[in-house]
N, C-alpha and C positions, 0 to 999 in steps of 0.2 A: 562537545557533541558526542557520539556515539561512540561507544568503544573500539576499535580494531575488531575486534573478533566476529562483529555481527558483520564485515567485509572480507570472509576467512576466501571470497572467490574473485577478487579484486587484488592485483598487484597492488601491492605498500605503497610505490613509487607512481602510481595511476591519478590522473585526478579526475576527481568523480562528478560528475553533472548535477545538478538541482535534482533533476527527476528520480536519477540514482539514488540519490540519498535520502531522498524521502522515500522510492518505495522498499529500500533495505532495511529502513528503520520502524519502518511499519511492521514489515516482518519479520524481523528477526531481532529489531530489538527489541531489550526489556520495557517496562514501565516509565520507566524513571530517560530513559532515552526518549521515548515517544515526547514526553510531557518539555523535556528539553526543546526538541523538534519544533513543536509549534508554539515555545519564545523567541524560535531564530527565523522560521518562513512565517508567510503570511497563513492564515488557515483555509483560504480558497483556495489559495495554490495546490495546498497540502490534499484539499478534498477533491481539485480536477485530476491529481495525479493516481488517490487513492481512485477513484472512480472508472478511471482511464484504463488503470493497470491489474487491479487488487482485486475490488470488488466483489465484479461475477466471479471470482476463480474460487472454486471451491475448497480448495488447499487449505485457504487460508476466512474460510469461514467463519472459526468462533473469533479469530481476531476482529477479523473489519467488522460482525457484530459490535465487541465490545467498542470499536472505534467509533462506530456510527453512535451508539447511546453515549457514551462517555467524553468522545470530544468535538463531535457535531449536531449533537443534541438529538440524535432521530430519534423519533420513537419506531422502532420497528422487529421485526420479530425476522429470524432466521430467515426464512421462505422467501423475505424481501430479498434476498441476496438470491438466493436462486432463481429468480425471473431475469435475473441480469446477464447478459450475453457479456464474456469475457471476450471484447473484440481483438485483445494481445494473442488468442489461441486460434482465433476463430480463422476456418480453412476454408476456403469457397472455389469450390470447383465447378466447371463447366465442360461438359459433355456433349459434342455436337453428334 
């Protein structure tokens, strides 16, 4: 699976959860990691997590692009990503 080094913020001795590991390997790993990734989870899993977590954040924009074409077939262009509410960030306050 993925290198060590793309969990440089993850104790050694940690064990890492399903969701963990797919959204670290998304982002920070290489190619060659990714492509491992989805011959060991299922690829829905992989896109509820990217979608959940990833997506809308704009950090990591040219990646989830190349993901969304390359290994969920979208056909879609940048701007898709930006209509997407990053609900992992999203603050909602109330003011009475």
């Amino acid at each position: 699976m993925p290198k060590n080094n793309i969990f440089w913020n993850i104790n050694k001795n940690s064990k890492v959860d399903e969701a963990t590991l797919i959204e670290h390997t998304l982002k920070y790993g290489d190619f060659e990691d990714i492509v491992k990734l989805f011959k060991k989870i299922d690829k829905e899993k992989i896109k509820e997590i990217w979608l959940k977590n990833m997506a809308g954040d704009n950090r990591f924009l040219k990646v989830s692009l190349m993901i969304a074409r390359i290994f969920f077939d979208m056909d879609v262009e940048s701007n898709y990503f930006k209509g997407l509410n990053s609900g992992r960030f999203e603050v909602r306050v109330s003011v009475k």
